[in-house]
N, C-alpha and C positions, 0 to 999 in steps of 0.2 A: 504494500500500500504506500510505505512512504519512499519508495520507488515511483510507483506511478505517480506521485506530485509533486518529485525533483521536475522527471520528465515532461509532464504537464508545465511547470514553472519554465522549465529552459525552450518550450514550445511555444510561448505567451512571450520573452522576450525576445527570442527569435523574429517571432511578430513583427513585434514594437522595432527590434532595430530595422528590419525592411522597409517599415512604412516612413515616408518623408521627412523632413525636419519639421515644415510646416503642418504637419497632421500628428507631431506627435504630441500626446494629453498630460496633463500634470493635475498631481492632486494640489488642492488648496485646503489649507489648515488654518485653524483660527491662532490666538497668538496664543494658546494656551496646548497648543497642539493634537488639537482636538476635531476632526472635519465640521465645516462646516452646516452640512447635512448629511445627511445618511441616504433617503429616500429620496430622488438619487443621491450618491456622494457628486461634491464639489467639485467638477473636473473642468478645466480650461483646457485650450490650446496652448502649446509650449511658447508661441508666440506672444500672447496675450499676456504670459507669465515671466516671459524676458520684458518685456517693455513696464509691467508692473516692479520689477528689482529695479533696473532701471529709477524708475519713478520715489524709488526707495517707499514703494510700501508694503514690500514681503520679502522675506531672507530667504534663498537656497537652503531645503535640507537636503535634498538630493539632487545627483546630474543622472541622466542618462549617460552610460559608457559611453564614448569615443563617437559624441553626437555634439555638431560646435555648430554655431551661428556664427557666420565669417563675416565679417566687410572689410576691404585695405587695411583700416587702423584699426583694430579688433578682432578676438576671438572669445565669445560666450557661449561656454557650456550649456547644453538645453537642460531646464530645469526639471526632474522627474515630479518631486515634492520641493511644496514652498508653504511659507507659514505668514501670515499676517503679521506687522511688526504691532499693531494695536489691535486690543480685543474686541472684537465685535458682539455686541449681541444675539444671542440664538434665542428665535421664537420658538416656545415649548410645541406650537406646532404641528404637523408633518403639511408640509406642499399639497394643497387640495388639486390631484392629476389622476387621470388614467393609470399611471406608471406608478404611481405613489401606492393605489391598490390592487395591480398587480403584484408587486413587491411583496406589501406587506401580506396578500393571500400565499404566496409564494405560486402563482399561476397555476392554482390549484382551484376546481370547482365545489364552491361552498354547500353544496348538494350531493355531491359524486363522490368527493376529497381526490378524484383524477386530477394529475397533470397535462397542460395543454399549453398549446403556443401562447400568446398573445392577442392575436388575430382571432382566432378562436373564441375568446370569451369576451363578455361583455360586463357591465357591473350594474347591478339597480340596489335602490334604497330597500332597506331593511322592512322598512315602517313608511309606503309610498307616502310621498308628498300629499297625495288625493286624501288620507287618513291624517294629516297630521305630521307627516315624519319632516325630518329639516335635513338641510344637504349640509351635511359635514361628510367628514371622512369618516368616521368608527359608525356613520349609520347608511353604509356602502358593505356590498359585498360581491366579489368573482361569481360568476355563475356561466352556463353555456346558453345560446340565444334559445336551443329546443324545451332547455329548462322553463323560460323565462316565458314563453309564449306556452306551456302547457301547465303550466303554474297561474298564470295569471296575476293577479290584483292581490294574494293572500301574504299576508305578512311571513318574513322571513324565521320568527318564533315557530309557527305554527304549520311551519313544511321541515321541521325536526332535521336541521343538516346532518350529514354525516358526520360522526367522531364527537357530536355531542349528545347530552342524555337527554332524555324531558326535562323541562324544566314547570315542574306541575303547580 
């Protein structure tokens, strides 16, 4: 096993080093080093993250090996990871998106507990809006569209997900 996630790892930066200088992504950290979001994590373009040091508002914690932003009078290591030199505030949050509850389902159907693409599923409110329900994120759930149109209008308590028990 920890075989296969050397290999996986030297397979993921193999990647990374192929793709261009201009395409490749950097983590941003808060100044406590800490990302800035999770759902998704905080990723720039390496470019965006040369011109923010630059600008002196984030420190290098990592380069990408033997990946340089050239001009005549210069040569800048591409940043892998960088850190905010001030701390920013984090909203308790999560990003109200698609993606944000894909994630947190783990692209799993809240009906089935099947894993599926992305494309595949769709998300509706727990408690429809038509009954009262409000659009936040925790009153969202993954589900499949065959689900969703043979289910109907019933609240998501009362179609008993998978992996959870009655709740009587």
């Amino acid at each position: 096993m920890e075989a296969d996630m050397r290999s996986e790892a030297a397979r993921l930066s193999e990647r990374d080093r192929q793709r261009p200088l201009q395409a490749q992504r950097c983590l941003v950290l808060n100044a406590d080093f800490r990302p800035l979001s999770t759902y998704p994590l905080s990723i720039v373009d390496a470019r965006d993250a040369v011109l923010a040091v630059f600008r002196e508002r984030v420190s290098m914690v990592e380069t990408w090996p033997a990946a340089f932003f050239r001009s005549p009078s210069i040569s800048v290591a591409v940043p892998k990871v960088v850190a905010l030199r001030e701390y920013a505030p984090i909203c308790g949050e999560p990003k109200f998106c698609r993606r944000s509850i894909l994630l947190r389902d783990r692209f799993r159907c809240c009906y089935c507990g099947q894993r599926f693409e992305a494309h595949e599923l769709t998300y509706d409110h727990v408690i429809p809006r038509s009954k009262g329900g409000t659009h936040r994120v925790d009153q969202h759930r993954d589900r499949l569209p065959r689900v969703q149109r043979a289910e109907g209008q019933r609240p998501a308590e009362l179609l008993r997900p998978k992996g959870e028990g009655h709740k009587g």
